[in-house]
C-alpha positions as CSV (number, residue, x, y, z in Angstrom):
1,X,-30.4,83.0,8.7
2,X,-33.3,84.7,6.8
3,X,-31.6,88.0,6.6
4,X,-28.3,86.4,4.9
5,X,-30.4,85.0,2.5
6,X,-32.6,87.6,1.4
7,X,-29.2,90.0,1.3
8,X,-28.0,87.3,-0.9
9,X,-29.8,88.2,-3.4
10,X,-29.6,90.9,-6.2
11,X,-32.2,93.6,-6.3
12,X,-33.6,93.1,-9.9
13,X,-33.8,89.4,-8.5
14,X,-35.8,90.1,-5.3
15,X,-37.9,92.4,-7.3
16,X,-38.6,89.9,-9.9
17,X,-39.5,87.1,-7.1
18,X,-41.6,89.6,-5.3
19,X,-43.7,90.1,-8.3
20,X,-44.2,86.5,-8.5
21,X,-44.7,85.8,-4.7
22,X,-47.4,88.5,-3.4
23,X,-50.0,87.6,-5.6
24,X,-52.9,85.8,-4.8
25,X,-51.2,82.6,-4.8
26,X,-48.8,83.5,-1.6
27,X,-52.5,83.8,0.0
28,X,-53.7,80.6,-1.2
29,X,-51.0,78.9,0.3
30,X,-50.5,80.9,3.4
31,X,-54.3,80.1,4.5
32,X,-53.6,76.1,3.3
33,X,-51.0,76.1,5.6
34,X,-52.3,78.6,8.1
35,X,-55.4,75.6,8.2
36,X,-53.2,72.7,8.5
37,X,-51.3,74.3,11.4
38,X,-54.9,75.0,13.1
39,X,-56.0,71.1,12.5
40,X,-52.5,70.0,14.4
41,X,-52.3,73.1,17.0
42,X,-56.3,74.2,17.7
43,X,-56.7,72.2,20.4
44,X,-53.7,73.4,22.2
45,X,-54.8,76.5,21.2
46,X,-58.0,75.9,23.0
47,X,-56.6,74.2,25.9
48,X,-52.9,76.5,26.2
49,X,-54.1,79.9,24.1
50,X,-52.5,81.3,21.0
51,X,-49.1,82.4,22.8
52,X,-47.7,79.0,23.7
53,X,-48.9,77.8,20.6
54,X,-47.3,80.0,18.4
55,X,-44.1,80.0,20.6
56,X,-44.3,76.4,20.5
57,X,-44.0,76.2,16.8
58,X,-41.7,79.0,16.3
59,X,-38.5,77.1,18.6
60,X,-39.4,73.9,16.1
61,X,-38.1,76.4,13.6
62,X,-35.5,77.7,15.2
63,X,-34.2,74.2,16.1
64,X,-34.1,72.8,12.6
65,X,-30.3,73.6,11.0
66,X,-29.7,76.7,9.2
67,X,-29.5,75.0,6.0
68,X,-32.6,73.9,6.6
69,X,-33.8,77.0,7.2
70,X,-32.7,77.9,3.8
71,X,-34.2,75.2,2.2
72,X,-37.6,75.5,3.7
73,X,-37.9,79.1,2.6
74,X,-36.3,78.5,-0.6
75,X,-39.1,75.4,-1.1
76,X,-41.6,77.8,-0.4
77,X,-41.0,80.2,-2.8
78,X,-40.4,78.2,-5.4
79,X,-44.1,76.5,-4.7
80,X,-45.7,79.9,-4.5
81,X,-43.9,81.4,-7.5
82,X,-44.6,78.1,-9.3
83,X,-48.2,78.0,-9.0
84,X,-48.5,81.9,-9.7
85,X,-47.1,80.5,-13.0
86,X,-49.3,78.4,-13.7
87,X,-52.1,80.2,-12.7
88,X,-50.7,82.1,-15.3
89,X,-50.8,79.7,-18.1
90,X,-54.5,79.0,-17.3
91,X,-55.5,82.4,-16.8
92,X,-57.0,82.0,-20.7
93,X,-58.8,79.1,-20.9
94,X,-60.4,80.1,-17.0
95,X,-61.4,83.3,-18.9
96,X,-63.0,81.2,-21.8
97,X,-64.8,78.8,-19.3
98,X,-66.2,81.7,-17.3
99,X,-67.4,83.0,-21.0
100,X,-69.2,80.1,-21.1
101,X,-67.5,78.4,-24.4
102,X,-68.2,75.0,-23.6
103,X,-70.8,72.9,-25.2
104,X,-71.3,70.0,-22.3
105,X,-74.1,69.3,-20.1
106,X,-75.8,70.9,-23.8
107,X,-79.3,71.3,-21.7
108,X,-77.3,74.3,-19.4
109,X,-76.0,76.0,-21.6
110,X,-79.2,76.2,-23.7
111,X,-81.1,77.1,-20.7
112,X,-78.5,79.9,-19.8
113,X,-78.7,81.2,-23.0
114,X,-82.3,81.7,-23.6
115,X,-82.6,83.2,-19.7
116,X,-80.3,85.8,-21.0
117,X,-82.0,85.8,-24.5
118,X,-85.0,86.8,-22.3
119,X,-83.7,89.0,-19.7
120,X,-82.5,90.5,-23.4
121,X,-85.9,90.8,-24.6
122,X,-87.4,91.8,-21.8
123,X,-84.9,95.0,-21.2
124,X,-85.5,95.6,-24.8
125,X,-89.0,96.5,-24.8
126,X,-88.6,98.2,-21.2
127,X,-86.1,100.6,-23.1
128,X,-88.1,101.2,-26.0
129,X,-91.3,102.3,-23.6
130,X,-89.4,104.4,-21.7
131,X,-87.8,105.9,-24.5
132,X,-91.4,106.7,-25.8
133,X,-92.7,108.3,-22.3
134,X,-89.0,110.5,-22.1
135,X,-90.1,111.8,-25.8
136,X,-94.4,111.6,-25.5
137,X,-94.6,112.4,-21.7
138,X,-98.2,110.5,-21.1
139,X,-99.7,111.8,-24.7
140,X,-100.9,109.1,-27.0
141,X,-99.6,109.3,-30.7
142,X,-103.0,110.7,-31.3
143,X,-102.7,113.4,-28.7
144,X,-98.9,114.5,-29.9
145,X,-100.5,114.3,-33.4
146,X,-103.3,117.0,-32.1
147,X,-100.4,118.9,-30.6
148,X,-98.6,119.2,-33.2
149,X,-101.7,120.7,-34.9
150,X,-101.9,123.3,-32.3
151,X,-98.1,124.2,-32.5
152,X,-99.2,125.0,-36.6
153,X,-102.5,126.5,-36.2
154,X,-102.7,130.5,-36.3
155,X,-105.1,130.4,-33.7
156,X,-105.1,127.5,-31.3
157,X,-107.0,126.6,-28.1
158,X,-104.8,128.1,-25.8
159,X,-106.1,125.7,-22.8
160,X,-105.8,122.7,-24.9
161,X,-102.1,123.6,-26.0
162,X,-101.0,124.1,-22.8
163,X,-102.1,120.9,-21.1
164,X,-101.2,118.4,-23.8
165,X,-97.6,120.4,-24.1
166,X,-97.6,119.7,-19.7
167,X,-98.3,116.2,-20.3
168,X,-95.4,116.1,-22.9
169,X,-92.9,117.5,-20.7
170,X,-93.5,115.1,-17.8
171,X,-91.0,112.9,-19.0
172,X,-89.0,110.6,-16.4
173,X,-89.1,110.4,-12.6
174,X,-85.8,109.4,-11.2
175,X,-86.9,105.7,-10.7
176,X,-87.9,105.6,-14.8
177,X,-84.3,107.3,-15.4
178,X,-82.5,105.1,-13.5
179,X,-84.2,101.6,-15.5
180,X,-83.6,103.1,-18.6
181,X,-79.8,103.9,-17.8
182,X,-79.9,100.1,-16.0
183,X,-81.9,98.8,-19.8
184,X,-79.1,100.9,-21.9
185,X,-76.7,99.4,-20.3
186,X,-77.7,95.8,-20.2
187,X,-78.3,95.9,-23.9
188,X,-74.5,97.2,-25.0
189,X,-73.1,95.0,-22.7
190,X,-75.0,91.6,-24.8
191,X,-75.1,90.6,-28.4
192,X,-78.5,92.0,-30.0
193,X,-78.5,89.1,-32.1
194,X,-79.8,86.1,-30.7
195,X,-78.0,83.3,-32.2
196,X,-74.8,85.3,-30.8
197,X,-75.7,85.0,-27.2
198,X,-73.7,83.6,-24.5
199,X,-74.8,81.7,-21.6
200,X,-72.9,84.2,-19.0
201,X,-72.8,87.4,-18.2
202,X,-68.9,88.0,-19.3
203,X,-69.6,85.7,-22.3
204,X,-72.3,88.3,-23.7
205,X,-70.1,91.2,-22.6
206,X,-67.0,89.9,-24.3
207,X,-69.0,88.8,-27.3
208,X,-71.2,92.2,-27.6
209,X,-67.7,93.9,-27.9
210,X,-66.4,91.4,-31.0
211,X,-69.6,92.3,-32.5
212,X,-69.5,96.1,-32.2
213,X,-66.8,97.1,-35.1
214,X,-68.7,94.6,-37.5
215,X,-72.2,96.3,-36.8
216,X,-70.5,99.4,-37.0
217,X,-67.9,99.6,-39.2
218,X,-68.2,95.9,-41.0
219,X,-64.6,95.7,-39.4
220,X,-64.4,91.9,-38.2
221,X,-62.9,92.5,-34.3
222,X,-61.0,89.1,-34.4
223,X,-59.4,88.8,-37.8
224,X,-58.7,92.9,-37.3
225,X,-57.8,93.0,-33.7
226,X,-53.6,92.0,-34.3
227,X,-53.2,94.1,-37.4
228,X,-54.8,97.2,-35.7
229,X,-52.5,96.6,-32.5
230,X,-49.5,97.0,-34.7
231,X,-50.7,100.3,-36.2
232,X,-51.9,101.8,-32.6
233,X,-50.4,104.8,-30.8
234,X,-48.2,103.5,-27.7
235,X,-50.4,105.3,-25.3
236,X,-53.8,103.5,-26.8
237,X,-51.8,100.1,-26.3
238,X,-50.7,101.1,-22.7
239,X,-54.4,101.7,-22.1
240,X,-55.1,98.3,-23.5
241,X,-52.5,96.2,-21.8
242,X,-53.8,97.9,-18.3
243,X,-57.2,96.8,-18.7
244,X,-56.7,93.4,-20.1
245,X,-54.1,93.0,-16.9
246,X,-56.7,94.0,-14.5
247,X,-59.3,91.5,-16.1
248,X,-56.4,88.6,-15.8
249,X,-55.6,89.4,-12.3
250,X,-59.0,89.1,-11.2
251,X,-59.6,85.9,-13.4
252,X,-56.8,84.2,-11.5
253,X,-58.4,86.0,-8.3
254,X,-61.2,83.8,-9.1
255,X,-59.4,80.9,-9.4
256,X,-57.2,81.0,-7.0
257,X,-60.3,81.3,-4.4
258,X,-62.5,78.7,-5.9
259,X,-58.9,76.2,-5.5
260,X,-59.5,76.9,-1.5
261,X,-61.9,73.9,-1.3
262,X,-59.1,71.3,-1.5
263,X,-58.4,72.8,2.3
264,X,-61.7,71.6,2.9
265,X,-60.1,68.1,4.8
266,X,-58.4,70.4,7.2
267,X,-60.9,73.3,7.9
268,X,-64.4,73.5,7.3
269,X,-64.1,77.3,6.4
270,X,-62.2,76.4,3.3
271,X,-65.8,75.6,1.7
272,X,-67.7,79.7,2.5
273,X,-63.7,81.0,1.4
274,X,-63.9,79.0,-1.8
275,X,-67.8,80.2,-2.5
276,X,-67.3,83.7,-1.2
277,X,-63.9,84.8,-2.7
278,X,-65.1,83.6,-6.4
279,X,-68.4,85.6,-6.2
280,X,-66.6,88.8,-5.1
281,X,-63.7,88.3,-7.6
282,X,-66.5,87.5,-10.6
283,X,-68.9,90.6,-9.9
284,X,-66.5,93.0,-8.4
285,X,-63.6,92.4,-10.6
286,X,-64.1,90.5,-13.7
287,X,-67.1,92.1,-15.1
288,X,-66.2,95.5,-14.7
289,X,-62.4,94.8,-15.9
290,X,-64.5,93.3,-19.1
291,X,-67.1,96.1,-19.6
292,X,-63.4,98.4,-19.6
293,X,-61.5,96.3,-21.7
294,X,-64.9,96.6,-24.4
295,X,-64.9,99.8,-24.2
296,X,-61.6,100.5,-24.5
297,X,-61.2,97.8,-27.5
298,X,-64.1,99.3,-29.3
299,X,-62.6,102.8,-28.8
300,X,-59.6,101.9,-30.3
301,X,-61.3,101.0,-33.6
302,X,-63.6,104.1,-33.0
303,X,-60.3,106.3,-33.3
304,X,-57.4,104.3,-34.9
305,X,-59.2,102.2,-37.3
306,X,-58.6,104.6,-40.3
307,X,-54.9,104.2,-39.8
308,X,-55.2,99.6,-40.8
309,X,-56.7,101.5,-44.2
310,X,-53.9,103.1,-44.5
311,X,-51.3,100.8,-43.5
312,X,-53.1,98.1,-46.0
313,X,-52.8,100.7,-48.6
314,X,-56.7,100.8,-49.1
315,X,-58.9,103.8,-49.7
316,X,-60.3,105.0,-46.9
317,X,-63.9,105.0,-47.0
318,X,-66.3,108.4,-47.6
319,X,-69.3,107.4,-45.8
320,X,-70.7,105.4,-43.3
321,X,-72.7,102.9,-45.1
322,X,-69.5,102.6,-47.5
323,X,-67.8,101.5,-44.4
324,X,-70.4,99.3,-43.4
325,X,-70.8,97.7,-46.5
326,X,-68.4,97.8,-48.8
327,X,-64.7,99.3,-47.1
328,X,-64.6,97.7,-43.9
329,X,-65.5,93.9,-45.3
330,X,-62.5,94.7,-47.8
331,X,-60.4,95.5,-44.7
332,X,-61.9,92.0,-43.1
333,X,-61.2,89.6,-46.4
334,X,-58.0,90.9,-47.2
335,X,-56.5,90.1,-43.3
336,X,-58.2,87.2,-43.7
337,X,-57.4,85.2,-46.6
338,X,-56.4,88.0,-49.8
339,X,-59.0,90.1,-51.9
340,X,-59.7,89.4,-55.3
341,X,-61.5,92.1,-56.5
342,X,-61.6,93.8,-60.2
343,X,-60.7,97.2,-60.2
344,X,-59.0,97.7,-56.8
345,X,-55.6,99.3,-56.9
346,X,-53.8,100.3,-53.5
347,X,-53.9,104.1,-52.8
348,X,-51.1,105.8,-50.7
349,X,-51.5,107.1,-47.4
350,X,-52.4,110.8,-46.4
351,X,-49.5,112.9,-46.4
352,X,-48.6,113.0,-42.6
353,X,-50.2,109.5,-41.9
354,X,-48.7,106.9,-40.5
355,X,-49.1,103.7,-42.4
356,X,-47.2,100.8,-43.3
């Protein structure tokens, strides 16, 4: 009866069921109904061993009419490709929570956000005195001062130059290297300012990323982001819509494994599942989909972002700190709500540009 059904059925339609069915959903609902059969059937299991069991359940299938059949199978897909889409739907607002945008119990957040404020600090002045051993070695300021004499004089002391240019050169061991690489990259992946951080990890990834254009460029990320899609290469978007897929898969990989508690009635196992599966999903998937998607986001300004100048039809800017002061706030206001500004005429694009 199952194979008439499934050759029932076209091939662009299987393929577009089979997108929606092996997702994480079809295991959520698999191992719900893998540990109701086990409440019903363990103690036979116990007492008669798996194969009767099974065998047992499987001619209570095969005695139920074929339209039944069909039914039952239909009534499971539908359930599975159901709640795929609306795992869908709150793929978003998951993301958002997990962010930590949310404003109630006030007291966590707050105390969230200054532990990362401090963690912040903390990996801030770590960073700065290892960057001053990497470039003074063990001198002092006084000593590299005095060395610097010695590199001038016409006739230094030999001896002394040599050991205070030793004692510059030590530098790093690999332990130091590795905690500045680990300080680096905790301080790109949070908000510098601290009125901008976020009591999670992902929240002060996502937001260091919004922040990055602006401190760069003065290019606002969120009023910028939709006009610079429309003026990015095909291959920059493909890059974009793989990582921002990967971070939603993994969001709703979360989900669906913090959902395996309401097995709990039926299985006490549901309860490790729905701690365990979250935890792997947030620090093996989500973060690291985030820290891509940043990247890849603020690379996309990095490289594209003189083509929204020229789309908008304003001049481009000829220096950094124009851009950062003046150009890319221009850029900012006029997506946002219009520019009124005296003595501003629209330029045309580069020859060989593409604009709009």
């Amino acid at each position: 009866m199952l194979t008439a059904f499934w050759s029932g059925l076209g091939s662009e339609f299987a393929k577009q069921w089979a997108v929606r069915i092996l997702t994480p959903a079809f295991l959520f609902w698999a191992g719900g109904f893998a540990a109701i059969w086990w409440s019903t059937h363990g103690s036979g299991v116990r007492s008669h061993g798996w194969s009767a069991e099974l065998t047992a359940t499987t001619e209570q299938f095969e005695r139920m009419p074929g339209l039944s059949h069909v039914l039952l199978v239909a009534g499971c897909l539908l359930l599975v490709a159901g709640s795929a889409i609306a795992a869908e739907r709150l793929t978003l607002p998951l993301l958002r929570l997990l962010e930590g945008y949310w404003s109630r119990p006030r007291w966590l957040r707050d105390r969230l956000v200054a532990h990362r404020r401090r963690r912040h600090a903390h990996w801030t002045r770590r960073r700065d005195d290892l960057n001053t051993r990497q470039r003074l070695g063990t001198l002092t300021v006084g000593e590299l001062m005095e060395l610097r004499d010695l590199e001038r004089a016409s006739q230094p002391d030999v001896s002394q130059l040599r050991d205070l240019r030793a004692r510059r050169n030590v530098g790093l061991d690999a332990r130091m290297t590795a905690e500045l690489g680990r300080a680096r990259r905790f301080l790109r992946e949070a908000p510098w300012q601290d009125g901008l951080g976020m009591p999670t990890r992902l929240g002060d990834i996502l937001r260091a990323t919004e922040r990055r254009p602006a401190d760069k460029y003065g290019l606002d990320a969120v009023v910028c982001w939709y006009a610079l899609w429309l003026v990015l290469p095909d291959d920059a978007r493909t890059e974009l819509v793989q990582a921002r897929s990967v971070l939603d898969r993994a969001t709703r990989t979360w989900l669906w494994g913090a959902l395996f508690v309401v097995w709990t009635p039926w299985t006490w196992w549901a309860v490790p599942i729905a701690v365990v599966v979250p935890a792997l999903a947030y620090y093996g998937g989500v973060l690291g989909a985030a820290g891509l998607f940043g990247e890849l986001t603020g690379s996309a300004f990095d490289l594209y972002r003189f083509r929204l100048y020229d789309a908008l039809h304003l001049p481009r800017p000829t220096s950094p700190d124009e851009e950062r002061r003046t150009s890319g706030p221009r850029v900012t206001n006029l997506l946002w709500g219009g520019l009124d500004e005296p003595g501003l005429t629209y330029v045309e694009p580069p020859a060989g540009c593409p604009a709009g």
